[in-house]
C-alpha positions as CSV (number, residue, x, y, z in Angstrom):
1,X,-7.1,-17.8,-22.8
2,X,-10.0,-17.0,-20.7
3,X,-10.8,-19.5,-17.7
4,X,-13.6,-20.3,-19.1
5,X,-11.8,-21.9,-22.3
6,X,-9.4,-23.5,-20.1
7,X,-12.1,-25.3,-18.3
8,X,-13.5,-26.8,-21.3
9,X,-10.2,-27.6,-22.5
10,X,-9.4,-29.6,-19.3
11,X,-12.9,-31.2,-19.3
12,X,-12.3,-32.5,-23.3
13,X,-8.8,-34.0,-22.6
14,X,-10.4,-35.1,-19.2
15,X,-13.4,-37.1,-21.2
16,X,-10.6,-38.5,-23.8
17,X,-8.5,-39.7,-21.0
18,X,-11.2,-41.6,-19.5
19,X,-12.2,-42.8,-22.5
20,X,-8.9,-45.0,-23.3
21,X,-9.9,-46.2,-19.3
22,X,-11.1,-49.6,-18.3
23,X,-14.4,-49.7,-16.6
24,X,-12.7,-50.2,-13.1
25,X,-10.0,-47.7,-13.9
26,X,-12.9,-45.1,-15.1
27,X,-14.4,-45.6,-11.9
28,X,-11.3,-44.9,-9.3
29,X,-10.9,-41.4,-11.8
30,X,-14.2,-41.1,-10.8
31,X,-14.2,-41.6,-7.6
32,X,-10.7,-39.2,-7.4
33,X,-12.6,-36.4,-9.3
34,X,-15.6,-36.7,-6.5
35,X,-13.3,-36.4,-3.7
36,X,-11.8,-33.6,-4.3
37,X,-14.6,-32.1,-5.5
38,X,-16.3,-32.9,-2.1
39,X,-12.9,-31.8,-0.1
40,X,-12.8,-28.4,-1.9
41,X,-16.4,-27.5,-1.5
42,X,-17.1,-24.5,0.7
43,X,-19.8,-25.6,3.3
44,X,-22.6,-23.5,4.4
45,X,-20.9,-22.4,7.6
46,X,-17.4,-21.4,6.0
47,X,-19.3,-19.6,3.1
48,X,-21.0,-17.5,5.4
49,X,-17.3,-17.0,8.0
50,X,-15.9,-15.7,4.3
51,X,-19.1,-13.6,3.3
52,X,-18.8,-11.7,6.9
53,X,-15.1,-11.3,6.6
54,X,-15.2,-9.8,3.4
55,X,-18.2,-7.5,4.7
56,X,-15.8,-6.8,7.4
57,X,-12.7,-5.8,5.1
58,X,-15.3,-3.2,3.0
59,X,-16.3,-1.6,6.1
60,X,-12.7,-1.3,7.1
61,X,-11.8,0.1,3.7
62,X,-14.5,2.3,3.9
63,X,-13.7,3.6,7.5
64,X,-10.3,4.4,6.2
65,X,-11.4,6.4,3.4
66,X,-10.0,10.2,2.6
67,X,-13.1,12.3,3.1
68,X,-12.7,15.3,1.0
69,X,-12.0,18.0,4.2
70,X,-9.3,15.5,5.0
71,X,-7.7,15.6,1.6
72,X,-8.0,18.9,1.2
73,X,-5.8,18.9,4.6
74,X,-4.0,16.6,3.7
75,X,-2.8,18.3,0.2
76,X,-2.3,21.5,2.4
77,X,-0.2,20.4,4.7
78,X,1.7,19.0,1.4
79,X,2.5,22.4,0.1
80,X,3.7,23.7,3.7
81,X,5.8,21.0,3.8
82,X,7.2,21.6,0.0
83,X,7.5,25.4,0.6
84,X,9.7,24.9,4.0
85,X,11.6,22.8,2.2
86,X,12.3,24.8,-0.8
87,X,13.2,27.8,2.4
88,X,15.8,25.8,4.3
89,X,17.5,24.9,0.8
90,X,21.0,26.0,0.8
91,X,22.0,28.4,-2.2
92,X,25.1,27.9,-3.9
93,X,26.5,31.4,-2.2
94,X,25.4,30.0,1.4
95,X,27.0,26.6,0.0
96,X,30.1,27.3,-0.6
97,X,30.5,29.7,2.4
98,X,29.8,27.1,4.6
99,X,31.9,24.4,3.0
100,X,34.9,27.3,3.5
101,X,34.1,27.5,7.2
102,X,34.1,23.9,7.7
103,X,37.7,23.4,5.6
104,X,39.2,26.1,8.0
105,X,37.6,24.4,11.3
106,X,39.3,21.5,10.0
107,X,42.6,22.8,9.0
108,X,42.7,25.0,12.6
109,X,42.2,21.6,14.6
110,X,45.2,19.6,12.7
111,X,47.4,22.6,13.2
């Protein structure tokens, strides 16, 4: 259901509701309806606070963009990273070796 529906939906049940309503009883929903209505409503001076905030935020978004020389940098420096990785890896030879060594460290210090 798009807002839009809903809206009218509310609006229909709204009418029906004030319709069962006595006169002074359809004038306090009234009344209710207006002042909220009146409380929510975005005055001239918060409209424009929230227009340059969110002119603020797109500039911000903008300044923190990836240009493309950065990505490409970025995406390099990636790759190094990877490859280095991929070099200090342990093999399985180099592995076990090493897990040897440290079991007979271990077994020379209890003894």
């Amino acid at each position: 259901m798009t807002t839009k529906q809903a809206f009218k939906r509310v609006i229909k049940k709204l009418s029906a509701v004030r319709a069962t309503l006595r006169n002074d009883e359809r004038e306090a929903l009234d009344n209710i309806i207006i002042e909220e209505v009146v409380a929510h409503k975005l005055t001239n001076k918060a409209a424009g606070k929230a227009a340059g905030k969110a002119v603020n935020k797109a500039s911000e978004v903008e300044a923190h963009k990836m240009i493309n020389k950065s990505a490409g940098k970025a995406a390099g420096k990636a790759v190094n990273k990877a490859s280095e990785v991929e070099a200090h890896k342990m093999i399985n030879k180099s592995a076990g070796k090493a897990a040897g060594k440290a079991v007979n460290k271990a077994a020379a210090k209890a003894t």
